[in-house]
Phi, psi and omega in degrees: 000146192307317206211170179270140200292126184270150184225129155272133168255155223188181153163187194225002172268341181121149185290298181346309191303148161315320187298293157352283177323293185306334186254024159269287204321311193298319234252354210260328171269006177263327208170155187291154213233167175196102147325114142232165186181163152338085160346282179256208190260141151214055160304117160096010169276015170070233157263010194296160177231157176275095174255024177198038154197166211298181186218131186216134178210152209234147187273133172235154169246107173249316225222331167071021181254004181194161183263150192203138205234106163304144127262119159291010173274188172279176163313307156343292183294324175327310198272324145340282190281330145342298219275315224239322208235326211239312192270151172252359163221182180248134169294132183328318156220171183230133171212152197222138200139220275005057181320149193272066175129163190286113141309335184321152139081216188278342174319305203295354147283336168274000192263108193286348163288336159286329161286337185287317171308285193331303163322323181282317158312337157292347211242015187075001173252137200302152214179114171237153158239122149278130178241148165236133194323338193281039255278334178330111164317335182234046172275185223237091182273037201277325188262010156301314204336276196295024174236355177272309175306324172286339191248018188265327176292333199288321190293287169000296218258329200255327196072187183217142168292161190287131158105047142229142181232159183270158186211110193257117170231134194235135222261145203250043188234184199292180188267337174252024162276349153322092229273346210140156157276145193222100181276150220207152163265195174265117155307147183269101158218186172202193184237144184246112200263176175207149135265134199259115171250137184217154182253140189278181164285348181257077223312040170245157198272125194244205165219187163218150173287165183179166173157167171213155209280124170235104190305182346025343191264076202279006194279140191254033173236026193249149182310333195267303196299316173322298178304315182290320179260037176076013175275172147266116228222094169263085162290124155274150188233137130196208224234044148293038224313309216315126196256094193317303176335292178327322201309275159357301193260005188269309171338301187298316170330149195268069192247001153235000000 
């Protein structure tokens, strides 16, 4: 490329978290790098937007090495106000992440990381979200580096067609125990949830969410088969809910 590419970064762990940090340090060798994220952790808000309270975003210095904007919002709104408030252009790519935990799979609907890509892909900028197998706050995100970077130029040079964005998960083992990049579809699963119910000292009943994660999917062409046999797991995604198959047969139905 003639000149560097500007890239906005993003995530749903908060500007703080390590994985964010790590993937600025990557993005720093790619191209002018621009922040905005979360204040705090907002894992699992999906695609939500703030319509019925204030918005607040703060210019922060952590690293003094990019300009950088704390939101008080969701991922969504982050990438909103970027978009809307903080840039004089639209960026060259958006990539969101490194996340502290899978994206894989039926995940990538609860993920406000992944919601954060999406929102740029409605906004016409080319957008992956990384995730790492780990949930540890202090996992060792040293061996993404090349592969978040290989695959953040491959968008940069090739671009993605419109009204796609990419869903990236990287295998939480060494880096040379690594088999490859595997582009994949999303397996089909989901989580079979339970609550855990308790009572307060003030006798009222609260929960906790619980559950466990169930593949359904035995294809060895899936992000969860990827993950599991050492690839790093590329899903293009996107976010055209219609389900065109249907279309024909909702036509037969006796609907006037």
């Amino acid at each position: 490329m003639s000149k560097r590419p500007l890239i906005l970064v993003t995530n749903d762990d908060g500007i703080t978290a390590p994985g964010i940090r790590m993937l600025i340090s990557i993005m720093r060798q790619i191209g002018d790098v621009i922040v905005v994220a979360p204040d705090s952790p907002q894992s699992g808000m999906g695609h939500a937007i703030t319509v019925n309270a204030t918005l607040h975003l703060e210019n922060v210095n952590i690293d003094g090495k990019q300009p950088e904007y704390s939101c008080s919002g969701t991922p969504a709104d982050c990438v909103k106000l970027a978009v809307r408030e903080i840039l004089d252009r639209k960026p060259d790519i958006c990539v969101s992440g490194i996340n502290h935990g899978s994206n894989s799979s039926i995940n990538v609907i609860y993920s406000g990381t992944m919601s954060a890509a999406i929102e740029a892909g409605i906004e016409g900028i080319p957008a992956v979200g990384f995730s790492l197998l780990d949930y540890n706050w202090s996992a060792n995100f040293k061996h993404c580096r090349s592969f978040v970077e290989t695959i953040t130029r491959q968008v940069l040079e090739n671009g993605l067609s419109d009204g796609v964005v990419l869903n990236v998960n990287l295998p939480n083992i060494k880096e040379k125990e690594i088999k490859g990049i595997k582009v994949c579809r999303q397996a089909r699963a989901n989580w079979e949830e339970e609550f855990d119910k308790r009572t307060n000292p003030m006798g009222r009943d609260y929960y906790w969410l619980a559950g466990t994660f169930v593949n359904m999917d035995n294809g060895e062409d899936t992000d969860e088969w990827a993950l599991a046999n050492g690839y790093v797991s590329v899903v293009p995604v996107q976010f055209d809910l219609t389900a065109y198959r249907e279309i024909q047969k909702l036509n037969t139905w006796k609907l006037n």
